[in-house]
Structures are given as C-alpha cells and as structure tokens.
FIROBA-279606 format. One line per 3 residues: number of its first residue (from 1); for each residue x negated, y, z negated of N, C-alpha, C, CB. Coordinates in Angstrom, 2 decimals, padded with zeros to 5 digits, always signed. Each point is the difference from the previous one (the first is absolute). Glycine has a CB too. Layout:
<pts>
NUM = X,Y,Z,X,Y,Z,X,Y,Z,X,Y,Z ~ ...
</pts>
This chain:
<pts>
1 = +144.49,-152.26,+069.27,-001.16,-000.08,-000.88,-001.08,-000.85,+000.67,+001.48,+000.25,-002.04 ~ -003.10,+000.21,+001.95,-000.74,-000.85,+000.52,-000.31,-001.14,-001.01,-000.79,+001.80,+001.52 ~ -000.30,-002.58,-000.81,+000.00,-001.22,-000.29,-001.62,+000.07,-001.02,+001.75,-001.07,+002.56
4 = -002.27,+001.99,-001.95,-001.49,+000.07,-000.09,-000.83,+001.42,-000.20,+000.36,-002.03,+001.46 ~ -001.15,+002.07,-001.18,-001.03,+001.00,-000.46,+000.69,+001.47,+001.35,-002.82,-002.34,-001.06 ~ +003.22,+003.41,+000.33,-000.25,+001.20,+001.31,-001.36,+000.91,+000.36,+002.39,+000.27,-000.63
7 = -002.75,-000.70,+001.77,-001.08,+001.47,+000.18,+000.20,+000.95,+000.58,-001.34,-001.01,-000.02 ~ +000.30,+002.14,-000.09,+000.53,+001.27,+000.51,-001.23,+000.31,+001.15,+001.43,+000.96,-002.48 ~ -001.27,-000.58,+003.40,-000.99,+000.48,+000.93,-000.06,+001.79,+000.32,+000.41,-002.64,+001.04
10 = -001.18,+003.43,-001.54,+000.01,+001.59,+000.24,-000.78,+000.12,+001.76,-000.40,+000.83,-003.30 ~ +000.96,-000.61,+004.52,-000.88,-000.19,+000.47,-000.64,+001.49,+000.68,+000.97,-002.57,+000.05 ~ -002.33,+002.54,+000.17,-000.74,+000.54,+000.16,-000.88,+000.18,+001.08,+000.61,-000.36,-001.77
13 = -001.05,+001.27,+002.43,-000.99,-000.14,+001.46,-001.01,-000.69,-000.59,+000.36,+002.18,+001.42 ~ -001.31,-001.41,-002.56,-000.85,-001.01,-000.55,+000.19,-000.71,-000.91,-001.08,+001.03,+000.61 ~ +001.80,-001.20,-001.65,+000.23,-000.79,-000.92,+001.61,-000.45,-000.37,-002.29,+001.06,-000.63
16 = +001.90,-002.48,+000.16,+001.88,-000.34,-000.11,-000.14,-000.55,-001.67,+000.98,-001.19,+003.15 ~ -000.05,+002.17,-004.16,-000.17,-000.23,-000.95,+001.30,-001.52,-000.67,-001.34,+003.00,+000.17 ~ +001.04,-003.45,-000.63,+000.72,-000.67,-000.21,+000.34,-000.64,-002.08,-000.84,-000.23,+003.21
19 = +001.74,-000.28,-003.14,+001.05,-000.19,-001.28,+000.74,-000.80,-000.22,+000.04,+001.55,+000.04 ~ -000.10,-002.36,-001.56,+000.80,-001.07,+000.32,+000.85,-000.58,-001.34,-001.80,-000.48,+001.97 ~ +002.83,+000.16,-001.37,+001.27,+000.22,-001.23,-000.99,-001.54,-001.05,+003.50,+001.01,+001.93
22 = -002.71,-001.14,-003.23,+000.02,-001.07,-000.70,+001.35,-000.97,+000.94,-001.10,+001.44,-002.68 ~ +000.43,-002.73,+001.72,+001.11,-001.65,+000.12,+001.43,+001.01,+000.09,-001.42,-002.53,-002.10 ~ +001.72,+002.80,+001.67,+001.38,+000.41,-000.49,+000.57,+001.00,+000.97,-000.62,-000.38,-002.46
25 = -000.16,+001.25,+002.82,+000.17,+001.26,+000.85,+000.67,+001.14,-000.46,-000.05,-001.42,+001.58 ~ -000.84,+001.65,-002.86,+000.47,+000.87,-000.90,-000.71,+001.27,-000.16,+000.77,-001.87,-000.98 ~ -002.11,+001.96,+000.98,-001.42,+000.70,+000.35,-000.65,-000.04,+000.86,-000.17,-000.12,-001.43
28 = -000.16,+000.66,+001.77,-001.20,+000.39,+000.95,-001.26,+000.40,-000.30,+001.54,+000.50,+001.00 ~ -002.68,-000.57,-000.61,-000.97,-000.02,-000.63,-000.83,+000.74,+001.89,+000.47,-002.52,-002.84 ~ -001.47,+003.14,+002.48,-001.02,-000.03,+001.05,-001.43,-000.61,+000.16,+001.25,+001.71,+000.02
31 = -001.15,-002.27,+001.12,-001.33,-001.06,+000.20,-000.99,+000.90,+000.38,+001.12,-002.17,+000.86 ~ -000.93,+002.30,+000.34,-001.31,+001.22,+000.15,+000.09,+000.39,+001.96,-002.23,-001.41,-002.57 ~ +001.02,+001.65,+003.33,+000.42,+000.48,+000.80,-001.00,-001.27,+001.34,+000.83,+003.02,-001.59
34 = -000.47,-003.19,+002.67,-000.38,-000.54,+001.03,-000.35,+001.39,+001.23,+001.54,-002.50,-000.89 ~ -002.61,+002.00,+001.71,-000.40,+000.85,+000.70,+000.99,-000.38,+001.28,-002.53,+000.36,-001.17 ~ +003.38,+000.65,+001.43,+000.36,-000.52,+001.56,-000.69,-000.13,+000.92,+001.44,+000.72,-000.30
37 = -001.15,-001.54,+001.28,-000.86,-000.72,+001.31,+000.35,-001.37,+000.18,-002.00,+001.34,-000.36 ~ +001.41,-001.58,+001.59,-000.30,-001.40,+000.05,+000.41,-001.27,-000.51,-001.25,+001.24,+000.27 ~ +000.33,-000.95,-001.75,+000.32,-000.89,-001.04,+000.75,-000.27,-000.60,-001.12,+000.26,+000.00
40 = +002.26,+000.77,-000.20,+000.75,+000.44,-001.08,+000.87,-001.28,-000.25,-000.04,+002.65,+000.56 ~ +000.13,-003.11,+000.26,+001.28,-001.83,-000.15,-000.77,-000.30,-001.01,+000.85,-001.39,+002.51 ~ -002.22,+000.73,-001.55,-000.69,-001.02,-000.62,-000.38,+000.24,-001.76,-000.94,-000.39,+002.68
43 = +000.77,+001.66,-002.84,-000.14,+000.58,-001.47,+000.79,-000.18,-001.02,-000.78,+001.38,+001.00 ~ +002.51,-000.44,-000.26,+000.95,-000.29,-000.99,+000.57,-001.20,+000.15,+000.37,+002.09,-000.22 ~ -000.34,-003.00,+001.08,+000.14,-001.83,-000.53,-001.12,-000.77,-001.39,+000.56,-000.31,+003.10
46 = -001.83,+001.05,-002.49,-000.83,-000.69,-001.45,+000.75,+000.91,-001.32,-002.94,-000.52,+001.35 ~ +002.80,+001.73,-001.33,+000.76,+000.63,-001.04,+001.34,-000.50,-000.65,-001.09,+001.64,+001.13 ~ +002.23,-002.40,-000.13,+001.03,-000.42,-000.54,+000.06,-001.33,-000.14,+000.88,+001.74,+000.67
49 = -002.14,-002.45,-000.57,+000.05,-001.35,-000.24,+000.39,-000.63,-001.68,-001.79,+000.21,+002.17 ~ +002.85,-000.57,-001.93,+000.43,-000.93,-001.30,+001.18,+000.87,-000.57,-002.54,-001.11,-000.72 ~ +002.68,+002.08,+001.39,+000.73,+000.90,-001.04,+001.87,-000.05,+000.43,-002.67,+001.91,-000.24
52 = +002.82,-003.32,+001.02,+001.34,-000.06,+000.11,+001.21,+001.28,+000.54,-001.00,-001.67,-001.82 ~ +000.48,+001.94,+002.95,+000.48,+001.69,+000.42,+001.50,-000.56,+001.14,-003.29,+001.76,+000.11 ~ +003.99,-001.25,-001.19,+001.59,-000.06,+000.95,-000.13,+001.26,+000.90,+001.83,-001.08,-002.01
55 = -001.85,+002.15,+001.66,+000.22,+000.76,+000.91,-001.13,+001.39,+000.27,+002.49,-001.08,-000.57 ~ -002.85,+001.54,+001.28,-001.04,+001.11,+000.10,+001.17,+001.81,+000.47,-002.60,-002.51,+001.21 ~ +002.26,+003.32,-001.77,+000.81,+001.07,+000.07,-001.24,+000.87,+000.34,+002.20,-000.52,-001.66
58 = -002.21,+001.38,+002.97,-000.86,+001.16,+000.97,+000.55,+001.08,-000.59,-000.34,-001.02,+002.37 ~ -000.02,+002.14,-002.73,+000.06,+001.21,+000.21,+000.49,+000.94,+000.95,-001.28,-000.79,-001.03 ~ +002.55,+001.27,+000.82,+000.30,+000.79,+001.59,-000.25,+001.62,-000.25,+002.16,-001.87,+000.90
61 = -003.15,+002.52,-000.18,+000.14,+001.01,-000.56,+000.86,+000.90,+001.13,-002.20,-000.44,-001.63 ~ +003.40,+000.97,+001.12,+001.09,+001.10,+000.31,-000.59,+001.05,-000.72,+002.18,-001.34,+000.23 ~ -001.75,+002.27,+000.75,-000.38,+001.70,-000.47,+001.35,+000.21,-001.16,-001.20,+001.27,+002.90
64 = +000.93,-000.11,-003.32,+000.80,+000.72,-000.96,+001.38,+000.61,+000.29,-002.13,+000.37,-000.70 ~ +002.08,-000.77,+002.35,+001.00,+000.62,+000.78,+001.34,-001.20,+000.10,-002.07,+001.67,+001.47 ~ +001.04,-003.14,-001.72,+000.49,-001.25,+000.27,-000.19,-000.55,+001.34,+001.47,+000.55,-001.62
67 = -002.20,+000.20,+002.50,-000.17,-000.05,+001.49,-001.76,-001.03,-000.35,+001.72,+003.12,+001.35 ~ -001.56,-004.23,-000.39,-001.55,-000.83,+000.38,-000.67,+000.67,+001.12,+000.83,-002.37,-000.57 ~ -002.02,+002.26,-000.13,-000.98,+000.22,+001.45,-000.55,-001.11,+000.34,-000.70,+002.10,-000.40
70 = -000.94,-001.59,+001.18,-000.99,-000.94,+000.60,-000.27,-001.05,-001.24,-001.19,+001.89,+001.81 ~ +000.87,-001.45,-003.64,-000.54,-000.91,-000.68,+001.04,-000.69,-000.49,-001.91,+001.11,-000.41 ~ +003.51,-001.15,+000.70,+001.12,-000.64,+000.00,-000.07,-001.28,+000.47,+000.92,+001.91,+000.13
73 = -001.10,-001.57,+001.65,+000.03,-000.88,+001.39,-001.21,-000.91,-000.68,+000.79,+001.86,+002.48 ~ -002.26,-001.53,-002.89,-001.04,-000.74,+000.17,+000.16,-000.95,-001.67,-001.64,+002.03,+002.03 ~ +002.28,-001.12,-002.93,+000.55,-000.99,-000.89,+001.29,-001.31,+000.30,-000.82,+002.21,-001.28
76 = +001.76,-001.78,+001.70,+000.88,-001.51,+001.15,-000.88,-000.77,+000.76,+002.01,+001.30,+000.65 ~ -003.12,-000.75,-000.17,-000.76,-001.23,+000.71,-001.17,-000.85,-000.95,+000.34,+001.53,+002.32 ~ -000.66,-000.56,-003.13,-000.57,-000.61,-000.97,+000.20,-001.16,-000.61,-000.20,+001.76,-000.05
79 = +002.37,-001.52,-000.25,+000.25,-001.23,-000.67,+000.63,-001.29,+000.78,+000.25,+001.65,-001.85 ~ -000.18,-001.08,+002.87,+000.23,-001.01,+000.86,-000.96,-001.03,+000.41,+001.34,+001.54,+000.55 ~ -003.22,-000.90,-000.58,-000.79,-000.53,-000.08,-000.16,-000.84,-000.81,-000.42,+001.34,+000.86
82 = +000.54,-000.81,-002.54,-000.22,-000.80,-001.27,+000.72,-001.52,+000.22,+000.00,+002.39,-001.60 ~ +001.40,-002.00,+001.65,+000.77,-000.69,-000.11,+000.03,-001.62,+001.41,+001.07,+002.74,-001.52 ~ -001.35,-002.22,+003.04,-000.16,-000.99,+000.69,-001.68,-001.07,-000.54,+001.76,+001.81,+002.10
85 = -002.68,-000.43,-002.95,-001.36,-001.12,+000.02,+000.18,-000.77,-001.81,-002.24,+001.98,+002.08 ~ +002.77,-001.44,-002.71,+000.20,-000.92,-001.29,+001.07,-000.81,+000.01,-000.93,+001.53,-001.24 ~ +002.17,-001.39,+002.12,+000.85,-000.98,-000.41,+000.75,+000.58,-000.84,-001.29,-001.69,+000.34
88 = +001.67,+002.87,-000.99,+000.69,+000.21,-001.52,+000.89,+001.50,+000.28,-002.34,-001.30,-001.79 ~ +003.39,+000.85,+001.72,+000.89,+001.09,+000.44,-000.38,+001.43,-000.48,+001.75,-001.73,+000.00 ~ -001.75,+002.99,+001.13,-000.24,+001.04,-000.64,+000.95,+001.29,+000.13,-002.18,-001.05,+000.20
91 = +002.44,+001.96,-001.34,+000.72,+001.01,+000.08,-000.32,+001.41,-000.11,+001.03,-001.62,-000.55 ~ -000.67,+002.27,+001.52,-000.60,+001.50,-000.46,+000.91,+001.31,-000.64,-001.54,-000.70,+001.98 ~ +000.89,+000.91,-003.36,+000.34,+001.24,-000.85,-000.43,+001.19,-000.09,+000.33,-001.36,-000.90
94 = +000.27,+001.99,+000.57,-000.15,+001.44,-000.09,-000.95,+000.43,-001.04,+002.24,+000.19,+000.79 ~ -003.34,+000.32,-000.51,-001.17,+000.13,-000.81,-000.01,+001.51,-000.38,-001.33,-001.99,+001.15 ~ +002.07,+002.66,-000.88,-000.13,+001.49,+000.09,-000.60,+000.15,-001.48,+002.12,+000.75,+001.82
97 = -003.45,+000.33,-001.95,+000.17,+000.50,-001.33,-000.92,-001.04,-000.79,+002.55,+001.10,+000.30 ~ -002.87,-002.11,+000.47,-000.78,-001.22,-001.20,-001.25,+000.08,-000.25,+001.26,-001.58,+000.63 ~ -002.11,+002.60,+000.83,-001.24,+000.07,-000.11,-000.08,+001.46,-000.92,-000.65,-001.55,+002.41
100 = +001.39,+002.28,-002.97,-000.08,+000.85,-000.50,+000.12,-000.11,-001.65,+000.62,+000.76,+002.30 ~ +000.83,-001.86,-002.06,+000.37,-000.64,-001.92,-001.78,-000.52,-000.17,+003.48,-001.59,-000.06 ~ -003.53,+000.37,+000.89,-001.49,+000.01,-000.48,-001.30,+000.59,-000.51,+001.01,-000.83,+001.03
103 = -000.81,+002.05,+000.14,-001.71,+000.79,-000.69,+000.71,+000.45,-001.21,-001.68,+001.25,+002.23 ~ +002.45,-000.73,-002.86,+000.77,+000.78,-001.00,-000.33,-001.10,-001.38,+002.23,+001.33,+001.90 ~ -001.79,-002.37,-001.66,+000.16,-001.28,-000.27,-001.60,-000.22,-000.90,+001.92,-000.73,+002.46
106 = -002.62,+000.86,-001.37,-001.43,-000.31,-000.53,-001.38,+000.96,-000.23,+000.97,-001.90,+001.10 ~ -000.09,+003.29,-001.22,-000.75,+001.63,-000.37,+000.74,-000.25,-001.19,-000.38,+002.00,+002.20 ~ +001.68,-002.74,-002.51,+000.50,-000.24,-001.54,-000.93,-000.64,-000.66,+002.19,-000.18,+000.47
109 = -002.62,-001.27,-000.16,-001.15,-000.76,-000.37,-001.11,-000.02,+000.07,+001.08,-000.69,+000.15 ~ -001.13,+002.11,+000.21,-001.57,+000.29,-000.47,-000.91,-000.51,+001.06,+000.48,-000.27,-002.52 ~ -000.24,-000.25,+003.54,-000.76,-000.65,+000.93,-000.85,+001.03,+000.94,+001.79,-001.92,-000.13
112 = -002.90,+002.03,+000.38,-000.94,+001.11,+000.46,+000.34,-000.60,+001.45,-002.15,+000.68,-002.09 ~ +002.00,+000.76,+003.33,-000.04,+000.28,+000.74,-000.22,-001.27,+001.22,-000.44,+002.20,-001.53 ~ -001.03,-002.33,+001.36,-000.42,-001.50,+001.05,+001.19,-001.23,-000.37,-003.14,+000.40,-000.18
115 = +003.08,-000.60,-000.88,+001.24,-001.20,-001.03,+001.13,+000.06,+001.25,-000.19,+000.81,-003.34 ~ +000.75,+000.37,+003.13,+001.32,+000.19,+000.65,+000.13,-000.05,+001.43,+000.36,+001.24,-001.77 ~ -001.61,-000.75,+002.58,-000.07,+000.04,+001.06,+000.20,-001.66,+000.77,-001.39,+002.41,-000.66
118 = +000.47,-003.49,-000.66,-000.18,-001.25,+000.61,+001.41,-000.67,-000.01,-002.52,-000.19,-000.72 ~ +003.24,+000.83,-000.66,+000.92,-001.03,-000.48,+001.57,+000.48,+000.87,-001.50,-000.42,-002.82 ~ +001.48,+001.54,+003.31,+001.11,+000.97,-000.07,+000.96,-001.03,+000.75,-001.23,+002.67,+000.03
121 = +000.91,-003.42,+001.40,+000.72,-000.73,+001.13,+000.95,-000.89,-001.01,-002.06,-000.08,+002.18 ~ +001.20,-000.90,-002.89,-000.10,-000.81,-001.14,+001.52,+000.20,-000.92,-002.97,+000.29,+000.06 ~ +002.55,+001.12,-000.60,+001.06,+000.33,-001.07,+001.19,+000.33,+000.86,-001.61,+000.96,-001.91
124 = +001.93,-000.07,+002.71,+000.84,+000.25,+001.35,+001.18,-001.46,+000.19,-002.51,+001.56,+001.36 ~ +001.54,-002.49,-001.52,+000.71,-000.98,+000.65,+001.35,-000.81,-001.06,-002.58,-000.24,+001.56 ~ +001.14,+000.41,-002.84,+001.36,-000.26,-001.77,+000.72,+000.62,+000.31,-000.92,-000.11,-002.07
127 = +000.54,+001.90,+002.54,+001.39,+000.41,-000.32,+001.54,+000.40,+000.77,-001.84,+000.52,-001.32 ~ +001.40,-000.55,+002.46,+001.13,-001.10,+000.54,+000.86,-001.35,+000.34,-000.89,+001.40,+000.12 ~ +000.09,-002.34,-000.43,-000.29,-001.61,-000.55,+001.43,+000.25,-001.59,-003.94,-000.56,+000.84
130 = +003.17,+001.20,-002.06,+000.94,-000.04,-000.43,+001.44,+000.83,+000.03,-001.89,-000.92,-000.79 ~ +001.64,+001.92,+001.62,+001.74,+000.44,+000.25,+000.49,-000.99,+000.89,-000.13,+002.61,-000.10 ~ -000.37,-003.33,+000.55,+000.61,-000.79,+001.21,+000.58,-001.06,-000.86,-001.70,+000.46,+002.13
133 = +000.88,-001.09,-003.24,+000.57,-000.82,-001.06,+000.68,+000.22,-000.85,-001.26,-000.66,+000.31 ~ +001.62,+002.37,-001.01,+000.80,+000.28,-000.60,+001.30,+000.32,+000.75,-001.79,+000.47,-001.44 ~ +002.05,-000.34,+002.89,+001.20,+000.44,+000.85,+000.61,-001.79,+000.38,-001.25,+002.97,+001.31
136 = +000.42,-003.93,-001.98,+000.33,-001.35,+000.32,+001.46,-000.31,-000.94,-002.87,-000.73,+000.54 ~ +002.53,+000.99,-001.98,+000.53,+000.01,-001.33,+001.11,+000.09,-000.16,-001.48,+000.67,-000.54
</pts>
C-alpha cells in the first residue's frame, strides 16, 4: 500500500496527460494535460507540488496482440526519465483501451468535440490510474 498521493502520466509525442489518485488511493481523478518537451519536468513538479506523491504510474502502451513497439520502448524511457528527475518511484501499466474508455466516457457527458480533444490525454490517464488502484485492492 502507498503512503501518499498516486499519479498517472499518459505519455504522448505532444502531450502528457496526467491524473491523480486521492489521500487514500482510492480514486482517481484527472488533472489535465502538459505539453511534452523540454519543460515537461519543470511543469509537472510545479503541478505536483504539495500533493504528497508516493508513487507515479506511466502508461505502457502494448498492442492487442500483447507485443510492444517503438511507443512501448519511448514509454520505458520516459519513465525512467520521470522517475531519475523527480525522485519518486515509477511504474509502468498497461493502458490498453483507456484512450478510447475515455472519449466514450466523455461523448457520454456530453462534452463537445474541442472539450474532448483538450481533455482526452487528461481523462486517459484516470482511467488507467484507477484500474491500477482498483487491481491494488
């Protein structure tokens, strides 16, 4: 069991959506999305400031076959990145299917087109964030 807050990182060529459990690590919730680049440390450190983060969980995306590719490999380096520049142990899950529960997710809620486009990384990230917290249980 963690100690502290979980986040979720969706990652992305351009954008890394991200998500972040409650105290308890019971929910998940989505924050919103960071532009990848450069910056992206310096961003999601102001973003997780105060929020007591035991552990950060990456996105692995496996095909349908169960076989990784290229956005597999560049997701492992991803979190290897996260993880040597924050300090905060990181793990990578199986995201299959999350960017899809999502748009579904939020064509349920009524959320128009641009909405979804901004939020989609965002929601992606809850919803593997919370299977990752419900497979904790």
């Amino acid at each position: 069991m963690t100690r502290g807050r979980v986040v979720a990182l969706d990652h992305g060529t351009r954008r890394i959506g991200i998500a972040v459990s409650d105290a308890l690590g019971i929910t998940a919730q989505p924050v919103g999305v960071i532009a990848a680049g450069p910056d992206f440390i310096t961003e999601l450190r102001r973003v997780m400031e105060g929020w007591d983060v035991d552990l950060i969980v990456v996105g692995l995306p496996i095909g349908l076959d169960g076989a990784e590719g290229t956005a597999a490999a560049q997701a492992r380096a991803f979190a290897a990145e996260v993880e040597a520049a924050t300090g905060h142990r990181t793990v990578l899950y199986d995201e299959r299917f999350s960017t899809v529960v999502a748009e579904r997710a939020m064509i349920a809620g009524g959320a128009r087109r641009d909405r979804r486009r901004r939020s989609r990384d965002g929601v992606a990230a809850a919803v593997f964030l919370q299977d990752y917290l419900n497979g904790r249980r």
